[in-house]
Structures are given as C-alpha cells and as structure tokens.
C-alpha positions in Angstrom: 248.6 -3.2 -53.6 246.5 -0.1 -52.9 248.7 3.2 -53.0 246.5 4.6 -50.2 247.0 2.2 -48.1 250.7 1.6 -48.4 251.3 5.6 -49.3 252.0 6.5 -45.4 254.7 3.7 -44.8 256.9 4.2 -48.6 256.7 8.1 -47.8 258.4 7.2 -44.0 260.8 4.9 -45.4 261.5 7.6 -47.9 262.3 10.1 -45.4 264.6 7.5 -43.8 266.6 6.7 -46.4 267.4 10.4 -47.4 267.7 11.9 -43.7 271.6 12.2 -43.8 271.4 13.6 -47.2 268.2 15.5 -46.4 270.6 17.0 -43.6 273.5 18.2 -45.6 271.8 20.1 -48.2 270.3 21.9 -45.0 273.5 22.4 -44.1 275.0 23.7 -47.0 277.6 20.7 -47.0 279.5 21.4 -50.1 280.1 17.8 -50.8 278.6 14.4 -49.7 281.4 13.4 -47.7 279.3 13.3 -44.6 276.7 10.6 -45.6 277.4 7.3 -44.2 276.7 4.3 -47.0 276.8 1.8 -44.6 274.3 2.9 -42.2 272.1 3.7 -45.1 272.8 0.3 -46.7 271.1 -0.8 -43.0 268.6 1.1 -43.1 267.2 0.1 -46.8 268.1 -3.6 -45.8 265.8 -3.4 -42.5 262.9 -1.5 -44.3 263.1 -4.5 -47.2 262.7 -7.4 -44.2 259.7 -4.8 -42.6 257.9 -4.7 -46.1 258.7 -8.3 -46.8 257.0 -9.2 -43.1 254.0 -7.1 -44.0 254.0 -8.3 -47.4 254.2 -12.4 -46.2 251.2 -11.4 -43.2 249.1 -10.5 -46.1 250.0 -13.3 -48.4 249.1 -15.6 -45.3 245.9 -13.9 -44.9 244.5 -14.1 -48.7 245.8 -18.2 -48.6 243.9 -18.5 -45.2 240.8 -17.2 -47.1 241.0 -19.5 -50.1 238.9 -22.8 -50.2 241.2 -25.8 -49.7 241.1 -27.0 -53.4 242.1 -23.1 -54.4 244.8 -23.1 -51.7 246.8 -26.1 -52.7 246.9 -24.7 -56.5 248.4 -21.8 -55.3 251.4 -23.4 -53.0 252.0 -25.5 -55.9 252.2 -23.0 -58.6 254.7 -21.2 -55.9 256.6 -24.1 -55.3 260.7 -23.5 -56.4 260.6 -24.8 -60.9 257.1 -24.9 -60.8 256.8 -22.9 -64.4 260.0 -24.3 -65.8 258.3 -26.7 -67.7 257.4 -24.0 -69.8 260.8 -23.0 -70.7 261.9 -26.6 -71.3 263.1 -27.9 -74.4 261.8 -31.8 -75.3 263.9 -34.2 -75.4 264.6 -36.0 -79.1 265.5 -39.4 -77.6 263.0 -39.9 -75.1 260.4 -38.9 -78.2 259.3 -35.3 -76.0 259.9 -33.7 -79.6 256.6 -33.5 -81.7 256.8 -32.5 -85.1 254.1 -29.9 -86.7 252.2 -32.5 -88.1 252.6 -34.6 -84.9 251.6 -32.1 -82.9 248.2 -31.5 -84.3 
C-alpha cells in the first residue's frame, strides 16, 4: 500500500477515534471520565469494515487484471488450509515419513 495514497484517510480516522479525548484535554477535564468506550469501540469497528471494503475493491481489481491461469493460482493459494500442508507432520503408517537417506 502506498502511504501517500492512504495518508489522507488513516490521518481522518485518526482524528475520529481521538475526538472525545482530543476534547477533554481542551477542556482541561481532570480525568477521563467523560470518554465514552463504547461509542469509540463503534467508531474503530466501522472504520475497520470501511478499510476492509476499500481494501476487498482493490483486491478485486488486481484479480480482475490477472490472466486466467494467474487468477486461479491466487484463489487457490487463498482458499481456507491452503498452506497447512506445510505445517503437517507425515504420517508413520500410511509411509508419509521419509527417512534422511529416503529422502534423498
């Protein structure tokens, strides 16, 4: 992602988040008893689904620009346990487990 492009919206969402605190030290509030945590809670959950919208519009746009063979690696490499092969362990019994010299 380039900063200068996404620079404008993290500062705004920035400012949104802090408002209410922004607004007591203004104030001169000697304690925080003033800032709602729900309604921030809200506020961070509703910028998340915004950047996750923009972030899935730009997904859809680099996949749409992909040749066809190029596209279907990538939905299958994203595809829910597509790397946990890699973490797997072989199985002994059904002869998955290779010895050094086996392995060679």
């Amino acid at each position: 992602c380039n900063p200068i492009k996404t620079a404008d919206r993290e500062f705004r969402c920035s400012r949104e988040i802090t408002k209410q605190l922004v607004d007591l030290i203004l104030s001169q509030q000697p304690s925080l008893d003033g800032i709602n945590n729900i309604q921030i809670q809200k506020i961070k959950q509703d910028l998340k689904n915004e950047k996750n919208t923009i972030l899935q519009e730009q997904c859809d746009t680099i996949k749409k620009q992909l040749p066809p063979k190029s596209r279907k690696c990538l939905l299958l490499a994203a595809e829910q346990g597509a790397s946990s092969w890699l973490t797997a362990l072989p199985l002994q019994e059904l002869r998955y487990s290779l010895n050094q010299q086996e392995f060679r």
